[in-house]
Every structure is written in structure tokens, then in C-alpha cells.
N, C-alpha and C positions, 0 to 999 in steps of 0.2 A: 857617143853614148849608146846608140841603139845599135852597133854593132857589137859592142861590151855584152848588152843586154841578151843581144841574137846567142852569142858565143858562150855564154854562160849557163840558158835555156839549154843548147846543144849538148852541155856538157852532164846537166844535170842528167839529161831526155837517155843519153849514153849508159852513166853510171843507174840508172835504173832500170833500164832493160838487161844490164849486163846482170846484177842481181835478183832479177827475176829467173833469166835463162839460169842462172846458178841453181837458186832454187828449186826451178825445176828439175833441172838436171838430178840433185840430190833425191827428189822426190821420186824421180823414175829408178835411180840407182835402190835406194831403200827398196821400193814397190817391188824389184826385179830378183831384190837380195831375200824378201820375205818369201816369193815366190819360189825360189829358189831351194830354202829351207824347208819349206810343206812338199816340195818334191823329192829332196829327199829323205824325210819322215815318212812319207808312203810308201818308199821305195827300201827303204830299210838300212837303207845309208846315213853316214853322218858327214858333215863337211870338213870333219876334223882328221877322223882316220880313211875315209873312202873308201870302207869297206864294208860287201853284205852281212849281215846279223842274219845270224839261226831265226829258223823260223822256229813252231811250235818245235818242241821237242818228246819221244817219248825213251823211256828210257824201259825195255822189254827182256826180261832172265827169267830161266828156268834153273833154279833152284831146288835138290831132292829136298831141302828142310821142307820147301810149300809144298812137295808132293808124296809125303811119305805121313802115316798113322802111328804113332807111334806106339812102342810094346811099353806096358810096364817096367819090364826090365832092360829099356836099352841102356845100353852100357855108352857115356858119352867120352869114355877115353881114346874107346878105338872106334867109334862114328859122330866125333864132334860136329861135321859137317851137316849132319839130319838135325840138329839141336837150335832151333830159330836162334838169334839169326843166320842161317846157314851160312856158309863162304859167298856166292854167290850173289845171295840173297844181299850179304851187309856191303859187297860191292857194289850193287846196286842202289841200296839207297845213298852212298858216297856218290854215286854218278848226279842222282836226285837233285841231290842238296846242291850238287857244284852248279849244275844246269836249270835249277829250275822248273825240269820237265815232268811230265807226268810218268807212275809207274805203274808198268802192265806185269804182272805174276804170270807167267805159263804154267797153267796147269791141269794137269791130266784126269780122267774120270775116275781111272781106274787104278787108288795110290800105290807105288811103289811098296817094300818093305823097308822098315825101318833099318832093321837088319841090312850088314855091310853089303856081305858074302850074298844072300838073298837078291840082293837090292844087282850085283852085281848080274847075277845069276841070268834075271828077266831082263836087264838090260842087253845081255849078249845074244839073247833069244830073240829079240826083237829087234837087234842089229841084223842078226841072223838071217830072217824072214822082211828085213826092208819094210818091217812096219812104221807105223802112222798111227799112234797110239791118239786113242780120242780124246778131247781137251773140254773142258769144262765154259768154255767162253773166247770169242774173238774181240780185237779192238774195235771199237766203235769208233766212228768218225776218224778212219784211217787216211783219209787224204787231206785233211787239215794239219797233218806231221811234215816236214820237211827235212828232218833228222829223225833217227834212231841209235840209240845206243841199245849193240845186243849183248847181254850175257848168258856166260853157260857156263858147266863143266866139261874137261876132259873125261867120257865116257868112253873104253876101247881104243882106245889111240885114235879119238874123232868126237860127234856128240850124240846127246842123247837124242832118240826118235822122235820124242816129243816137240823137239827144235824143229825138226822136218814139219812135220805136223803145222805147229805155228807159219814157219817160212810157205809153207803151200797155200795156207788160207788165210793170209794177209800178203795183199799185195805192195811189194817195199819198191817196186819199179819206179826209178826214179829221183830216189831216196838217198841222201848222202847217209851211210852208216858204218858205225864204230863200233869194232869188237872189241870188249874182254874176256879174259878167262881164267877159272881159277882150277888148277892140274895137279897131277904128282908129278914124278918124275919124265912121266912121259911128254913134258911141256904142250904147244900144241898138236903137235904131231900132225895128222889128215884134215882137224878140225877146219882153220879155216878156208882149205882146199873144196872140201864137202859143201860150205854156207856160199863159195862163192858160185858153186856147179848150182848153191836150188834159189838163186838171184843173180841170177843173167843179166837182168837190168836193174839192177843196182848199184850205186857209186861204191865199193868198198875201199873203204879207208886202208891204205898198209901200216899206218900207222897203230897197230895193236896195244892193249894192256895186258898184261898177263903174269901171276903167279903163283907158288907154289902154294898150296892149299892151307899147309901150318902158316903161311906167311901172309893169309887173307885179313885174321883179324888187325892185325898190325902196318897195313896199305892202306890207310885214310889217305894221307899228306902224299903218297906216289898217287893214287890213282885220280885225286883232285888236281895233282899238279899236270899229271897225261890232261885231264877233260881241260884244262887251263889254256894247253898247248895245241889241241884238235879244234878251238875256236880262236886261232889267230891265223 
């Protein structure tokens, strides 16, 4: 009987430690699995895709609609583009909306002419002379961006100074960034040849957006489904 007795005490002594170690076990697995998840939520990972998330983002164009005065009598048949929202300008807030990001207007002190021909006149001139036309304002708190999206027009088969300007006095080193562009015929031409010479360290994306200038109002659904494809 006191062998029964011994032998059933053992077995009990058994199956109870064996379910503590369980529990425990489970408790360290959980404790290791939460820990697991706050690393990477810091880190900007998820455990499901395992893959980094943008950080901030800004999204920065130079549009003539933001930097031109307008005449009484512009004429908006043959300079739609100066008419808010400009081409650039309505690409840009498409990039906005799809990313989230903050948007920076590049703009000059000294506005352009409203006028086409005008407008093109001092653009050439100051392609001309390798200016750096003065700007009205830089980003603030430029190193809390980990992305940029830039836009522009095709100015001269390249862009306008004012982009120079901007890219000289914000520093993008470092920085994954994405162009678009909206053009004529001359597509991009020299353009992102030029942005990549004045951001030596900078990641530039070959992945571009770009088109024809009548075909800007009408590039929501393309140019959200590009920003769609630049975060995977």
C-alpha cells in the first residue's frame, strides 16, 4: 500500500512540474514574442512584411503657377500652367495626398513673368549666367526627412535655376529621393542628369514620373499609382 502510495505521490510531483515548466516556457515565449514586436515598432519594421517604412517624408516642387504675378490679362489658353494649380504644383499635391508628406513650395523672391515668352526669356538668361536665383525661404528641420519627392518643370531641355538654388541650400545627402516631371515635348531631356551632378550624395531613385504638361491635369491615378510602387 505504501508503495501505491510512494508511486502515485511521484506521479502526481511529475505531472506538476511538468506543467509549470510549460507554463513557464509559454510565459517566456509570449515575454520574448512582445519584446520582439516593440523592436520592431522602433525600428520601423513589421513582422508581417519585414520591411523598412519611410520615414518622414517631404514632398518639394517648383512650380511657375507659385512663382509668377499675375497680369490682368493673362491669357489662360496659351499659359494654363501659371493658372494655380499649376502642372507641377497639382502633381505635387497628388504625391501629398498619396504619402502623407509634408509640402515645401520653392519659391523665388524675384517672381517670374506671367507671360509665356517673357517668363521663358529670363529663364534662358539665367540658365545662361549659371544663376541661383534668390528664394523666399529654406526647409526647416531638414534632417528629420528620410525621403523626398522632387518636382519640377522641363525648363531649356533641363530645370529651372531656382531648383539649383533650393538643391544648394538644403542639404539632401543621404536622402532617398524621387523625381517627377512635368514637360513638353522635350521630355526630360538634361534634367535629371543636372539634379543628379548638384546631389552627389544622394540616393536617386531611376525610377522617375514624368509627363506631358497638357496631360498633368488628368495624372492623378498614374502618378499615385508610381508613389504606390516607389514604397514597396
Amino acid at each position: 500500500m505504501k508503495r501505491f502510495l510512494l508511486s502515485l505521490l511521484s506521479l502526481v510531483f511529475v505531472f506538476s512540474f511538468t506543467g509549470c515548466s510549460n507554463s513557464n516556457e509559454k510565459s517566456t515565449q509570449s515575454e520574448s514574442a512582445r519584446k520582439t514586436a516593440e523592436e520592431a515598432a522602433s525600428s520601423g519594421t513589421t513582422a508581417d512584411s519585414g520591411r523598412q517604412t519611410n520615414g518622414r517624408v517631404l514632398v518639394a516642387y517648383f512650380s511657375w503657377a507659385d512663382n509668377a504675378v499675375l497680369d490682368e490679362d493673362v491669357d489662360a489658353v496659351t499659359s494654363p500652367s501659371v493658372i494655380a494649380p499649376g502642372n507641377v504644383q497639382e502633381l505635387a499635391g497628388w504625391v501629398q495626398e498619396e504619402t502623407g508628406g509634408d509640402l515645401f513650395s520653392i519659391r523665388v523672391k524675384d517672381p517670374y513673368p506671367s507671360d509665356w515668352d517673357d517668363c521663358l526669356e529670363r529663364a534662358n538668361e539665367e540658365r545662361g549666367d549659371d544663376a541661383r536665383p534668390e528664394l523666399e525661404e529654406s526647409v526647416e528641420n531638414l534632417d528629420d526627412y528620410d525621403t523626398v519627392y522632387l518636382g519640377y518643370p522641363n525648363w531649356w531641355y533641363g530645370v529651372p535655376m531656382a531648383l539649383l538654388s533650393f538643391l544648394e541650400e538644403n542639404d539632401l545627402s543621404g536622402k532617398q529621393v524621387y523625381l517627377f516631371c512635368s514637360h513638353g515635348t522635350g521630355g526630360l531631356a538634361n534634367s535629371v542628369e543636372i539634379i543628379t551632378d548638384a546631389l552627389p550624395d544622394a540616393e536617386i531613385s531611376d525610377n522617375i514620373f514624368d509627363c506631358y504638361e497638357e496631360d498633368a491635369s488628368s495624372s492623378e491615378n498614374d502618378i499615385k499609382e508610381w508613389v504606390s510602387r516607389t514604397n514597396q
